[in-house]
C-alpha positions as CSV (number, residue, x, y, z in Angstrom):
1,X,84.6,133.9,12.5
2,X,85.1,131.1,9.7
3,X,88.1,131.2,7.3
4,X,87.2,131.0,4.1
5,X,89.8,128.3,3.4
6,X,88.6,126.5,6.4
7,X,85.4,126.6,4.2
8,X,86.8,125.1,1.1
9,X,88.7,122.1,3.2
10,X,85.0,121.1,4.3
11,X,83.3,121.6,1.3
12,X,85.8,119.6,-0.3
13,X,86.5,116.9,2.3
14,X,82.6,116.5,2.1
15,X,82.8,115.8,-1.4
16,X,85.4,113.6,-1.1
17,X,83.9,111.9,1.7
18,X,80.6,111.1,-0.7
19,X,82.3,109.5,-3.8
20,X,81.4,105.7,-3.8
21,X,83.6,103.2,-3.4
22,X,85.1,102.0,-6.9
23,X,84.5,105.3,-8.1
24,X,87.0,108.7,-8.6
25,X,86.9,112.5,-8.8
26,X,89.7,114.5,-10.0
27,X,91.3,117.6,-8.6
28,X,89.9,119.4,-11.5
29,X,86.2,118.0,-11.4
30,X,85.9,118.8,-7.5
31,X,87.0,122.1,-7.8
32,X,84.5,122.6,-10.7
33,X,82.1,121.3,-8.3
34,X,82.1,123.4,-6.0
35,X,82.7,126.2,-8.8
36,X,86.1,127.7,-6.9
37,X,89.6,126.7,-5.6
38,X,91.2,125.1,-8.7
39,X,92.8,121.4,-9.0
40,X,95.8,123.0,-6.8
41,X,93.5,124.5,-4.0
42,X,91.9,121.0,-3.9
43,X,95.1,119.2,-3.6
44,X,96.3,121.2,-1.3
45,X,93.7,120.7,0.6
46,X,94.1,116.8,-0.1
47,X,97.6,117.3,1.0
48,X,96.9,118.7,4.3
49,X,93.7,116.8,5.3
50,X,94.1,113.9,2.5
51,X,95.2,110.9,5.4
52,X,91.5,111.4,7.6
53,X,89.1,110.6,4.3
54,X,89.5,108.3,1.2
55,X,92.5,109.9,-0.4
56,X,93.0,107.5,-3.1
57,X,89.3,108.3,-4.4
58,X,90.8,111.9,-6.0
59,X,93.4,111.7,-8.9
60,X,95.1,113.6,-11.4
61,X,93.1,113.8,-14.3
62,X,95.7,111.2,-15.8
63,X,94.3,108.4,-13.2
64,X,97.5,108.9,-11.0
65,X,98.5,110.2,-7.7
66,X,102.3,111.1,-7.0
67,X,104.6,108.4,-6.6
68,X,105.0,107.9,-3.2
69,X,101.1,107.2,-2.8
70,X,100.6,104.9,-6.1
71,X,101.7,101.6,-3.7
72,X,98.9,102.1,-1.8
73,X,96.6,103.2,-3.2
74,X,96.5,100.5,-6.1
75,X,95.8,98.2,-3.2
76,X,92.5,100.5,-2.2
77,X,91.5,100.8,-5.8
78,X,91.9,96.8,-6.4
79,X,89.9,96.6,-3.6
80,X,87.2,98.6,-4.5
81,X,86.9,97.2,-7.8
82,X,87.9,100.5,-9.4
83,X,88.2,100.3,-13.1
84,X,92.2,100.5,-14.3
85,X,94.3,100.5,-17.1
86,X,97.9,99.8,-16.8
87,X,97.9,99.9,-13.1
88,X,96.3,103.6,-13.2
89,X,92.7,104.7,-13.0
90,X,90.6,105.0,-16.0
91,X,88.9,108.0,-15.6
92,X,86.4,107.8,-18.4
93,X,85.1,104.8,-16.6
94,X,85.7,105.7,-13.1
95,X,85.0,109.3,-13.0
96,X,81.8,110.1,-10.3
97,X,79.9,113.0,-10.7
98,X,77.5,114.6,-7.5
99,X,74.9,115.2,-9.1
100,X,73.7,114.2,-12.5
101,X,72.8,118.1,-13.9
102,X,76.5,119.4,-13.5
103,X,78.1,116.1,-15.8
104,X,79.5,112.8,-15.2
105,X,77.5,110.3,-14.2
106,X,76.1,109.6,-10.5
């Protein structure tokens, strides 16, 4: 039998998993996704399973991650070519949407 928050850690890690490279979701927008969880049910999940997809492709909706992962993943985002301001994400320009009928842009 499947645990339901064994569930959500796959639905969400398969989001995660699809968001181009340059491009960012928030905590808030996947959990509107997927239309359950919250921004904290998605970063927990982040925080338990965060290391084994692109991690640095989820943010706050400020553009930031906590502290001790900004280093890095400034480095993966100047990489990517992912649109900053002030050494954080900009969101409005960043943000990546699944599907173009729920918002954001694909």
């Amino acid at each position: 039998m499947s645990d339901a928050r064994d569930d959500f850690a796959i639905e969400v890690l398969d989001v995660v998993d699809r968001i181009p490279s340059g491009r960012v979701m928030t905590f808030g927008d996947i959990a509107e996704h997927l239309q359950r969880g919250g921004p904290r049910g998605v970063g927990g999940v982040m925080a338990r399973y965060g290391p084994s997809v692109t991690w640095w492709r989820v943010v706050r909706a400020t553009g930031t991650l906590p502290a001790h992962l900004m280093v890095e993943a400034q480095t993966q985002w100047h990489s990517e070519g992912t649109p900053l301001r002030r050494g954080i994400v900009d969101v409005g320009r960043a943000r990546w949407w699944p599907d173009e009928t729920a918002g954001g842009s694909a």
